[in-house]
N, C-alpha and C positions, 0 to 999 in steps of 0.2 A: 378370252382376251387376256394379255398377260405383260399388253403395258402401262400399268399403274401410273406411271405419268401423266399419260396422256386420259385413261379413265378416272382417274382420280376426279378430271375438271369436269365429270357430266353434270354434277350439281350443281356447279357454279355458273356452268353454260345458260340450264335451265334457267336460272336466277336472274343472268343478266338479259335474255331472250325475253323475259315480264319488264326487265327496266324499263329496255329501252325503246326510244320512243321515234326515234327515226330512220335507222337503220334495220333494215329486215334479214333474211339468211345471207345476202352479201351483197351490201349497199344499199340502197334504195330507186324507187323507180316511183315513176304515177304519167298521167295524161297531164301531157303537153298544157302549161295554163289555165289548168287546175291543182293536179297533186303536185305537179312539178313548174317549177320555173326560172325565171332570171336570178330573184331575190336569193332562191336558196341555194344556186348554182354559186351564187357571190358569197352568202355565207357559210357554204363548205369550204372554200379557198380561203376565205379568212381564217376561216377555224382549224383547216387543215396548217397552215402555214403558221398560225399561233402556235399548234403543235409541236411541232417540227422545231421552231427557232430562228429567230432573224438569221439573212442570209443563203437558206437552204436552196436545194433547188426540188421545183417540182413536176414531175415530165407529167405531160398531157396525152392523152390517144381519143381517140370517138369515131364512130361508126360512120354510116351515110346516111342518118336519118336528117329529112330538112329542119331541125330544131336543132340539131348538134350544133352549127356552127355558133348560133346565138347562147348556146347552153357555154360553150367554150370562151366566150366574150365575157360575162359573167363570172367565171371560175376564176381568169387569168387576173382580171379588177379584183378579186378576194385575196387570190396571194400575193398577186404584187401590190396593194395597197397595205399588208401587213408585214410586207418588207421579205417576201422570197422572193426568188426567181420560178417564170414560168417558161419552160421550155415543150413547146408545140411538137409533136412529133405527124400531125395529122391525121387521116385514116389508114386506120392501124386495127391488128388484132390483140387482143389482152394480152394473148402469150408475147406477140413483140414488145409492147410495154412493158409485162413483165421485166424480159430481157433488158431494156433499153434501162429501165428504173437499175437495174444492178450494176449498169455498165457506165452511168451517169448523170445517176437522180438520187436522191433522200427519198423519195417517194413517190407515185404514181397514183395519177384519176383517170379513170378511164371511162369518155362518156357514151353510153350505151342504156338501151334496156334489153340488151342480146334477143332473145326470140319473142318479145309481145309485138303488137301490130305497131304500127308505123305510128300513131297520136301519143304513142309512150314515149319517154326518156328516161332516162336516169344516171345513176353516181356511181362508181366502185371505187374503195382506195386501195393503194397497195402500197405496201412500207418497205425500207428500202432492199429487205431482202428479194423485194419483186414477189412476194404473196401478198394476197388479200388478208386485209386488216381482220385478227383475230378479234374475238368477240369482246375483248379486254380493250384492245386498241380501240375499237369501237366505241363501245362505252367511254372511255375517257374522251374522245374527239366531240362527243355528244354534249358531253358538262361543258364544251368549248362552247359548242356551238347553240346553247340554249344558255350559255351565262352572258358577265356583260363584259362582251368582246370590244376592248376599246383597240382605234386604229393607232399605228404605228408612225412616226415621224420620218421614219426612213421607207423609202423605198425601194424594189425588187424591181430586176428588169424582167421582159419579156423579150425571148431566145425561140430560134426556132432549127430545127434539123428535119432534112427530107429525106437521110438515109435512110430510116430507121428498117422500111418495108423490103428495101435492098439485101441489111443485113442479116434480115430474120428470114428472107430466100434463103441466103449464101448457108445459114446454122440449119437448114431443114435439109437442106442437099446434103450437106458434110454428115449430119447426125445419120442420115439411111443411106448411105452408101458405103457407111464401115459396119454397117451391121446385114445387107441385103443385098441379093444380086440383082438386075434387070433383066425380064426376058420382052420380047414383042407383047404387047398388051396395050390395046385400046382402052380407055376411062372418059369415062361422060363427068363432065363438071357442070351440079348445078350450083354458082355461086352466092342465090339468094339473092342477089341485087346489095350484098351484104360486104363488110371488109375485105373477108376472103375471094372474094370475085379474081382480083388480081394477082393474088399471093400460091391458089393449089393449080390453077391452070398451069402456071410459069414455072412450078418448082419440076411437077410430072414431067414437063415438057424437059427440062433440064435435066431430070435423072434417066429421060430415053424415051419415056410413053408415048404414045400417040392419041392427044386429047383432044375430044369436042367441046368446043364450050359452050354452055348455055345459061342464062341470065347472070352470066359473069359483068356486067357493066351495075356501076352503083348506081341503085335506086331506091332515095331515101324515104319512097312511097310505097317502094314493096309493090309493085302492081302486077307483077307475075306471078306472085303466089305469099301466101302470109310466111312470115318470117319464123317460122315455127318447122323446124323438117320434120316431121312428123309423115307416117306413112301415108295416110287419107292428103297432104299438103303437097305429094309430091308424086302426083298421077303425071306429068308429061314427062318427066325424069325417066320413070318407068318405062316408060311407054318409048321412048327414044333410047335408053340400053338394048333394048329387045330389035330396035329399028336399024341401029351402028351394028349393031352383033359387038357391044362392047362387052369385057371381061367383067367390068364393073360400073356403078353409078355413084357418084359423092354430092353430096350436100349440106349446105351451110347454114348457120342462122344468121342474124342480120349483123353481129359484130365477129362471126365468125370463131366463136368457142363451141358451138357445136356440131357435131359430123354423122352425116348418116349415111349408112352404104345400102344400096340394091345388089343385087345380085345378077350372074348375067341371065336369068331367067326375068330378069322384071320385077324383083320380088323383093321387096322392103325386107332387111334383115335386124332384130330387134336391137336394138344399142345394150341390152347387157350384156347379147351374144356376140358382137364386135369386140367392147370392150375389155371381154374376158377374154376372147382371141389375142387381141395386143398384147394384151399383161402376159399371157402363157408365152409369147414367142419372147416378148422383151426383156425376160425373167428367164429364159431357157436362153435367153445369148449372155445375159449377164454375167458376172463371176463372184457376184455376191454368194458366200455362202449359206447365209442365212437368210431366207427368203420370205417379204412379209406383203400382204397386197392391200389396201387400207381400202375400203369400199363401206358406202354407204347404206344405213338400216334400210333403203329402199333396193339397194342392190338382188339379183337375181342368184338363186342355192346352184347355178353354175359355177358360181364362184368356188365355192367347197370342192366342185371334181377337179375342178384346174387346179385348187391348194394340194389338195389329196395328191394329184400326180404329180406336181412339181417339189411337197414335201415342204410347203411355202404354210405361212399362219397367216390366218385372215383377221384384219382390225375392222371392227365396225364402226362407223363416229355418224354425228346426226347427218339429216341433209344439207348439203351445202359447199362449194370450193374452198372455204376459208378453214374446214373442218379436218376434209380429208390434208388439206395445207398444212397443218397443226399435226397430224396423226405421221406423216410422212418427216418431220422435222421433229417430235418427241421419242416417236418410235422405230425410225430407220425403215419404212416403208420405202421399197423401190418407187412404186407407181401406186393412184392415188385414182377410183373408178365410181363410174356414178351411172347410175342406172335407164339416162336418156343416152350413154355412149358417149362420155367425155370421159377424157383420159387426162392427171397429171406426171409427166413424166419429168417436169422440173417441178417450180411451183406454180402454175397456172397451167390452166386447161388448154391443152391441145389443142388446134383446130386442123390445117392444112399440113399440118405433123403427122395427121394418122393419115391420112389419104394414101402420101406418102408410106410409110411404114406398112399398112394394106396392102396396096401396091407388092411392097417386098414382100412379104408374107408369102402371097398370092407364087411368085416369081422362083421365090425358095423349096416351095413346097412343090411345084411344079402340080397344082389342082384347080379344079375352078373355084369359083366364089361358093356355088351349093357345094361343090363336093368337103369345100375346108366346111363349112359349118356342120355338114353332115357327121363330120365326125366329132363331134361334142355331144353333148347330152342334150335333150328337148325336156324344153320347159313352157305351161301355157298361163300368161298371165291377162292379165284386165287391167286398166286401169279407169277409174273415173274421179269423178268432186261432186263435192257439192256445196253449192252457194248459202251462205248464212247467214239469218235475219240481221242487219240492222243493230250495233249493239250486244251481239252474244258474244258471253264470256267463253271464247274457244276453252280456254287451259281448264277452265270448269267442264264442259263439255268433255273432252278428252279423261278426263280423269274420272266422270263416271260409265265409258263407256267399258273400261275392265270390266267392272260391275255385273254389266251387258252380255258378255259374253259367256255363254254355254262352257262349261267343265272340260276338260277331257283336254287341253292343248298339253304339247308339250311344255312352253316355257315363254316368257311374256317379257318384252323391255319395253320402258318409256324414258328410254335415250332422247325420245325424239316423235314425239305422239307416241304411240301404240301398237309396238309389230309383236302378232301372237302365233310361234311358231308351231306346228302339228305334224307329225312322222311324215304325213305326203305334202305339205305346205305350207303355204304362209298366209298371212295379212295384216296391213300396216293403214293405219288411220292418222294421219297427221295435217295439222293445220297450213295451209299456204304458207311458204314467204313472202309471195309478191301480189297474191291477192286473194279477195275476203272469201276464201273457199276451205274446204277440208277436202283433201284429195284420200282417196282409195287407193292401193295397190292390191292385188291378192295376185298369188301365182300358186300354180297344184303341178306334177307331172301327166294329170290330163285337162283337155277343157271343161269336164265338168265336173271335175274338183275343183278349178280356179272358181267358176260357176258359182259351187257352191261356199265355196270362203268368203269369196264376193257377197251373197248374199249375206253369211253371218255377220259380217263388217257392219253392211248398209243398217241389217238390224237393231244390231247391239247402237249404232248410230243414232240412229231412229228414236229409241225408246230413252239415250242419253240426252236427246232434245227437249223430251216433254217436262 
């Protein structure tokens, strides 16, 4: 890596990730009336709009979960009791907020807890460039929001606009129709019961496809399947590609920033291997000459043959949107990838952008969904977690599990937990952000070198608990 800028802050990153105390890798989340509620809904709009400065304005978005609208009740009493304007935009996806925050907001909440199950909610801010609040921002909103926040004598109105979903169609049509052609191709939408429901059916339809919908109506109960698109979450998906004889299958998580694609065989295709499809096509239409792809220490070593061939540098930053948001804004990264298959191609995650953009791919290339992945490189990963007593000191944990691990790797970072690289592989041990777990990554070029990475991890894991 070789933008000093931008790695210079991993120390500080790390530093302020022990501060702080309410915000996690991007915003925070908890169950509905326990971790989360009214109270602190009200005191983030306070805090957020003390921020900011009498006057400002602050656009709002939320998902379809049934706690959203009472979460939004609460936020809008925080900033307009400290003298901004709250301006509603509805249900919306983050990347529309995004948008909308640049086009005419000071700042953006977006209420969501994107893919946990339906009893979750949660926060995300974003500042007025329409990225998630850098870990700087963060902290400082924190000393707001844990100090003594007195209320303002003036107050903020409450604004509302219902375009917003309108015109972040009209920017998905225009953005893939000057980069992609359209041929005849069927696409299965499953829209989660989530934001997207309305937003990728309509736009396919509008750039020529021919779409099926299914659980495209919001449901803020999730009852058609967990809000997670995950391969095991999205068996009638599959199952219905294979039944349409569609090209492809798309799915959503419950706010709509995340996307998974089937293939027309039925067959779940992993999110580093979409991902790094996108960046390769999006990067191969560009006229950037200098070509950089910012992806995260959990990212998949596809990434390397896509850099290799396009002659692109790869930045690594911890897990998180507000990172690779940082990485792509210090260091001229085009696009910004994450290892469950979210893409930033501005400053916020994708959602019914790549559908779209897939779609082209698929149309340009003139192949099916197996035959384009076929021609990339195979990789077999694993992933697991595991749950933590009660009180453990992760950062303690993590930092004896180097310790732990057997000799012989090639080269080791704690950017962000613990990824320890080896000639055939990887694995990466790092703490939750959003909940009390330490997650597993390991990937090998076969399955039973992921196998066995996997096992070294859990190990060295293992013996750093005792």
């Amino acid at each position: 890596m070789s933008c000093e800028k931008f790695t210079k802050k991993f120390d500080d990153y790390k530093n302020i990730r022990k501060q702080k105390k309410l915000f996690g890798t991007f915003g925070f989340r908890g169950i509905v009336n326990e971790g989360m509620g009214a109270q602190k809904a009200k005191q983030t709009g306070a805090a957020l709009a003390a921020y900011l400065g009498e006057g400002k304005t602050i656009a709002i978005g939320k998902d379809p979960r049934i706690s959203s609208p009472m979460l939004e009740e609460a936020l809008i009493e925080g900033i307009v009791g400290q003298g901004c304007n709250a301006l509603t935009l509805g249900i919306i996806t983050p990347n529309t907020l995004s948008l909308e925050v640049m086009r005419q907001a000071d700042a953006g909440v977006m209420i969501t807890a994107s893919h946990n199950p339906p009893e979750y909610n949660g926060i995300k801010c974003l500042n007025k460039s329409g990225m998630g609040f850098s870990p700087e921002e963060d902290l400082a909103l924190e000393k707001i929001y844990f100090g003594d926040l007195k209320s303002n004598a003036k107050k903020g109105k409450k604004l509302s606009d219902t375009g917003a979903g309108d015109r972040y169609r009209a920017h998905i049509i225009r953005y893939v129709k000057e980069l992609f052609p359209v041929s005849p191709m069927k696409i299965v939408v499953d829209g989660g019961g989530g934001s997207a429901s309305t937003v990728t059916p309509e736009t396919l339809v509008s750039l020529g496809y021919d779409v099926v919908r299914f659980n495209c109506k919001y449901d803020g109960m999730f009852r058609e399947r967990n809000p997670e698109p995950t391969d095991v979450n999205l068996e009638k998906l599959k199952k219905l590609v294979v039944k349409e004889g569609a090209a492809m299958g798309v799915a959503h998580d419950g706010d709509g920033d995340r996307t998974a694609f089937i293939d027309e065989n039925g067959k779940f295709v992993q999110g580093d291997v979409t991902a790094a499809i996108i960046a390769d096509h999006l990067l191969r239409q560009g006229k950037d000459k200098v070509k950089k792809i910012a992806v995260t220490i959990a990212f998949s070593n596809i990434i390397k043959d896509v850099a290799k061939n396009l002659g692109a540098e790869v930045i690594y930053t911890p897990v998180g949107e507000p990172y690779l948001a940082q990485a792509k804004l210090l260091c001229g990264a085009q696009v910004g990838l994450e290892e469950h298959g979210s893409v930033l191609i501005e400053w916020s995650r994708e959602g019914p952008m790549l559908a779209g953009v897939m779609a082209g791919i698929l149309s340009k290339e003139k192949m099916t969904f197996s035959e384009l992945v076929a021609t990339y490189p195979k990789y077999y990963q694993i992933k697991d977690a595991k749950t933590l007593p009660a009180g453990t000191d992760t950062d303690k944990i993590l930092e004896r599990v180097k310790q732990e691990i057997p000799k012989g790797y090639e080269k080791a970072s704690d950017m962000d937990g613990l990824r320890v690289d080896y000639t055939d592989g990887w694995f990466l041990v790092r703490a939750s952000g959003t909940e009390p777990k330490v997650r597993i990554f390991s990937e090998g070029k076969t399955e039973e070198r992921a196998r066995e990475l996997m096992g070294i991890a859990m190990d060295g894991l293992e013996r750093a608990m005792r």
